[in-house]
C-alpha positions in Angstrom: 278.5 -44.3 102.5 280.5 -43.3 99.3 278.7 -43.7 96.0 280.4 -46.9 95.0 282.5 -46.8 91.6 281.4 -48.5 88.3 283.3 -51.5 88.5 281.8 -52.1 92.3 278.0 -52.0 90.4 278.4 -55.0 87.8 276.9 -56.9 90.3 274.1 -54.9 91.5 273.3 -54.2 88.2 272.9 -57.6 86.9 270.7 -58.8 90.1 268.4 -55.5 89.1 267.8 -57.1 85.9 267.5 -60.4 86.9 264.4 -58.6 89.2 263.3 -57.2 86.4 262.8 -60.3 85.0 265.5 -60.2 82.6 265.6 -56.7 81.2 264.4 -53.0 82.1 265.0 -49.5 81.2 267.8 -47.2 82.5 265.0 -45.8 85.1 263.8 -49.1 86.0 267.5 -50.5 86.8 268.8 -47.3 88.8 265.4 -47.7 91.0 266.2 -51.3 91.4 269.9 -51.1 92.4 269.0 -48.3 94.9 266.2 -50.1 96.6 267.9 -53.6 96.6 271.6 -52.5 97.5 269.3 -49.9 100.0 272.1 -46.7 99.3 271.2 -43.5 101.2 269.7 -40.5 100.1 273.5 -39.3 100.1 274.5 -41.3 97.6 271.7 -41.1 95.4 271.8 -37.5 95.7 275.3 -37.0 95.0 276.3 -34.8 92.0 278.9 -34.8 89.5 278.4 -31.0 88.9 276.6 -32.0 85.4 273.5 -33.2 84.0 274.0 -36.8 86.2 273.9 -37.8 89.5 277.4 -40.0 90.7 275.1 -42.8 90.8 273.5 -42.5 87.5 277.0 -42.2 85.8 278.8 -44.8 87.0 276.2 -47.2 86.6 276.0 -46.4 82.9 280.1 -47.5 83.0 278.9 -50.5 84.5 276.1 -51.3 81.8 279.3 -50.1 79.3 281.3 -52.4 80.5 278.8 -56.0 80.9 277.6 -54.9 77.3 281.3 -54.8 76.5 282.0 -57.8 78.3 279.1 -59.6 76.5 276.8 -59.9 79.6 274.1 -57.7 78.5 273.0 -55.6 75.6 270.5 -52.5 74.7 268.2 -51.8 71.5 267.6 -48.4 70.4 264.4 -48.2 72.3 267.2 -47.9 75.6 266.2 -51.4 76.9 268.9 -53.0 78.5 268.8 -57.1 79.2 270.5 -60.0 79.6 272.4 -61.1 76.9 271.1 -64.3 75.3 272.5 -67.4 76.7 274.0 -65.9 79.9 270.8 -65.7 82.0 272.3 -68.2 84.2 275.4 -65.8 85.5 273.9 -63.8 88.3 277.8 -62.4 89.6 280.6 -61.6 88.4 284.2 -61.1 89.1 284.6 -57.4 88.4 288.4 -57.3 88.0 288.4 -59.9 85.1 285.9 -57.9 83.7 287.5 -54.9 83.9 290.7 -56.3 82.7 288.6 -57.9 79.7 287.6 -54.9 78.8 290.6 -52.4 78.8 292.2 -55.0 76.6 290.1 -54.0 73.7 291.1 -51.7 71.2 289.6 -48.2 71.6 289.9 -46.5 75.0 289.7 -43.1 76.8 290.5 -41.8 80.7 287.6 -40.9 82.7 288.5 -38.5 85.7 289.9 -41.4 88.3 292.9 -41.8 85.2 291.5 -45.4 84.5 291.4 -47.1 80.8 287.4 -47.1 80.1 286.7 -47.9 76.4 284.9 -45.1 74.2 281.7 -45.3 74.1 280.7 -43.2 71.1 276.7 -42.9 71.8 277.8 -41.4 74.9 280.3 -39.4 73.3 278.0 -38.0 71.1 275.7 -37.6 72.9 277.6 -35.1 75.4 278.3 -33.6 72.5 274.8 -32.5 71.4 273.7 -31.3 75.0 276.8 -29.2 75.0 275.5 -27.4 71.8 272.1 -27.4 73.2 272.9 -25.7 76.3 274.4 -23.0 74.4 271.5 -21.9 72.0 269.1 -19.0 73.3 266.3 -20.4 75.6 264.1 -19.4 72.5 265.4 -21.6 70.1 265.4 -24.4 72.4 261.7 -23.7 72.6 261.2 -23.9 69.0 263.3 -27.1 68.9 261.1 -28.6 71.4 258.2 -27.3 69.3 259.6 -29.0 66.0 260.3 -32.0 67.5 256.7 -32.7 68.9 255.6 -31.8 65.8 257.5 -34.4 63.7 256.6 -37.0 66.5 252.3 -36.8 65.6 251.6 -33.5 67.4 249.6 -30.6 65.9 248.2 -27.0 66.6 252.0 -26.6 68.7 252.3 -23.3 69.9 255.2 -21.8 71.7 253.9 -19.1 74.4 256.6 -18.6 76.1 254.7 -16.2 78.7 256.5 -15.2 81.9 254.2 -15.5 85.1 252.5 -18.5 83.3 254.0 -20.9 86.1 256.5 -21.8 83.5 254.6 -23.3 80.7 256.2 -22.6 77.1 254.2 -24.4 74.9 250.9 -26.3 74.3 250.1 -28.8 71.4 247.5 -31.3 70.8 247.8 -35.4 70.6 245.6 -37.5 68.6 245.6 -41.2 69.6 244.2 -43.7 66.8 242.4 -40.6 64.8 239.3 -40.9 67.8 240.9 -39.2 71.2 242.7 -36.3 71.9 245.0 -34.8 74.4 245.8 -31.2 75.1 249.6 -31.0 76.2 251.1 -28.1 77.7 254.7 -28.3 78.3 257.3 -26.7 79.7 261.7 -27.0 78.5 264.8 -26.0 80.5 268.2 -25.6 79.4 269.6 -27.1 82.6 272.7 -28.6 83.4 270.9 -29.2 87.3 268.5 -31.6 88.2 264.9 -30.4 87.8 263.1 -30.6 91.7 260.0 -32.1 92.6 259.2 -28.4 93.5 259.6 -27.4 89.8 257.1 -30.6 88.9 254.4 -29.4 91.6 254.4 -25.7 90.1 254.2 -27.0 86.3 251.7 -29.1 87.5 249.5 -26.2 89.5 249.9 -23.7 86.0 248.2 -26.7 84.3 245.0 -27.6 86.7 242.0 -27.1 84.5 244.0 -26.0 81.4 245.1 -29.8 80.1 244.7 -33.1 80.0 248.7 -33.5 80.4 252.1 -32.5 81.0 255.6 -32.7 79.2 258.5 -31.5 80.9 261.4 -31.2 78.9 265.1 -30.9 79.9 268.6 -30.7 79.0 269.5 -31.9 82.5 268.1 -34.8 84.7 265.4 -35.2 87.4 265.7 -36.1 91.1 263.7 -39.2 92.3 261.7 -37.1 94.2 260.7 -35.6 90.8 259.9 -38.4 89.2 258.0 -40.0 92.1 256.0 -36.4 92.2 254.9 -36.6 88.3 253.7 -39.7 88.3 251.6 -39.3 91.9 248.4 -41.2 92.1 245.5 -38.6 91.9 247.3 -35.7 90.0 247.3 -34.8 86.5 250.4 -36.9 85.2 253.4 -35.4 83.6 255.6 -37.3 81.0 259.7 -36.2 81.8 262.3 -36.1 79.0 265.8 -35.5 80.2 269.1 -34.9 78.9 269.6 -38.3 77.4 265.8 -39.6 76.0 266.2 -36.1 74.8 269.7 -36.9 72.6 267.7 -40.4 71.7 264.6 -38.7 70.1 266.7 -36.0 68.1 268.4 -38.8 66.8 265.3 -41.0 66.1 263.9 -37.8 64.1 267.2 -37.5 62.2 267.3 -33.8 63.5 270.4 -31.6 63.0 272.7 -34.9 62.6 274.3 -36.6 60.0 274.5 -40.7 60.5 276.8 -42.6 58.5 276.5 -46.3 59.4 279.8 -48.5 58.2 281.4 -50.7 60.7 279.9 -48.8 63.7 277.3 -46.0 64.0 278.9 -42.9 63.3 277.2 -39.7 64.1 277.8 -36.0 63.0 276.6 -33.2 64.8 275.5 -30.0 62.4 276.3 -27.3 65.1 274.4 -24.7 62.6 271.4 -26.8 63.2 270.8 -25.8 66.6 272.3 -22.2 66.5 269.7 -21.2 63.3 267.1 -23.1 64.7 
C-alpha cells in the first residue's frame, strides 16, 4: 500500500474527528486515521528524509486544506475541530475542495508540482528548525534550559555528561506551590525520528534518579516511541518534537519578532539562536 496523498486524507481526517467527538490534537487525529483507515506499518513508517513521516505530512496538507476550505479550524493550543455549523458534513468531495482551494490568492508548489496555498505557520516554522539544527548541540542545550525556565521551572541545570545514558539536564517543577517534580531531560538536534530504543535507555539513566522525563527534539518520534513513554508501569516521559517545539518558542516570544496586522507575521532573529 502507498501512503495515500493529501487530497486522498480529507476524508479520513474528518471521520477521525468526528471519533474524536468533534475535535483532537495532531497526535490524537494521525492515531485515529491509522487505526480506522487500518494503514500498514509501511505506510506509517514511511519517511520523507526530514523531521516527518509521509503520513504525518500529508495529513497536515489535508487539515491545510479543510481549514482552508472552512471545514475545520485550530487554536493556538494545536487543537483541531470541526468548524462550527458543519458537524453534519462527514465526506467530502476532494476535488472540489482542492479546486476551492488553489483558487485562492497565495500559493506555493510542493514536490508533486501541485498549487497548495502558503501556509505561513508552517513556513516559519521550517524555518526556525532549520536554524535550530544548525547551532552547536550546546546551545541547543541551553535553549532547552532557558525555555523550561521561563515555562515555571527552577534549579535547571545543564549536565551535559557523556556516559550518563544521555541525560543533559535536570530541573525541578512546582505544581500549585505544594508538590514537586524532579525532571531530568534529555534534547537532540535530529532531523530522524527518535526510537523507542532511544525512550527505553533515557528511561533506564533515570530509574531511581526522578520522578519524570522530558525528551526534547528537533525531529519527530515513531509510534513505537510514543507507545514506549507512556507504558503502563514505567516512569512516564513527556515528548516535545520538532513542531510543539516551534509552538512553545513562539508562546515564550523567544528569538522571534511577531507583528500581527492582517495575518500573523513572524520574524526569525537568526542571532538569537547562534549567541544563545
Amino acid at each position: 500500500m502507498k501512503v495515500p496523498q493529501y487530497l486522498e486524507l480529507f476524508n479520513p481526517v474528518l471521520l477521525a474527528l468526528h471519533a474524536l467527538g468533534g475535535s483532537g490534537s495532531v497526535e490524537e487525529i494521525y492515531s485515529k486515521v491509522i487505526e480506522q483507515q487500518n494503514y500498514s506499518a509501511d505506510v506509517v513508517n514511511a519517511t520523507r528524509g526530514n523531521r516527518q513521516t509521509a503520513l504525518e505530512y500529508n495529513l497536515a496538507w489535508a487539515r491545510t486544506y479543510l481549514k482552508n476550505y472552512g471545514l475545520i479550524e485550530n487554536t493556538a493550543r494545536g487543537i483541531w475541530s470541526i468548524a462550527s455549523g458543519k458537524l453534519g458534513i462527514t465526506e467530502v468531495d476532494a476535488k472540489a475542495v482542492v479546486n476551492y482551494v488553489l483558487s485562492m490568492p497565495k500559493k506555493i508548489k510542493d514536490s508533486s508540482a501541485e498549487d497548495i496555498p502558503i501556509n505561513e505557520s508552517i513556513k516559519w516554522q521550517e524555518e526556525l528548525l532549520e536554524i535550530l539544527l544548525s547551532i552547536s548541540p550546546e546551545a541547543f542545550e541551553r535553549l532547552t534550559q532557558r525555555i523550561l525556565r521561563e515555562s515555571g521551572f527552577s534549579q535547571v541545570e545543564v549536565t551535559g555528561k557523556t556516559g550518563d545514558g544521555g541525560i543533559d539536564g535536570r530541573g525541578l517543577f512546582k505544581v500549585a506551590k505544594l508538590i514537586s517534580f524532579r525532571v531530568f531531560f534529555q534534547c537532540k538536534r535530529w532531523q530522524k525520528s527518535v526510537s523507542a530504543s532511544d525512550i527505553r535507555d533515557f528511561r533506564g539513566a533515570l530509574q531511581g534518579r526522578a520522578d519524570k522525563g522530558l525528551f526534547v527534539t528537533t525531529g519527530n518520534f515513531t509510534r513505537d516511541a510514543m507507545k514506549e513513554a507512556s507504558r503502563d508501569g514505567a516512569p512516564p516521559i513527556d515528548l516535545i518534537d520538532g513542531e510543539m517545539l516551534t509552538d512553545i518558542i513562539k508562546e515564550l516570544n523567544l528569538g522571534l519578532l511577531i507583528e500581527i496586522e492582517q495575518v500573523e507575521k513572524i520574524t526569525i532573529n537568526k542571532n538569537w539562536f547562534l549567541q544563545i
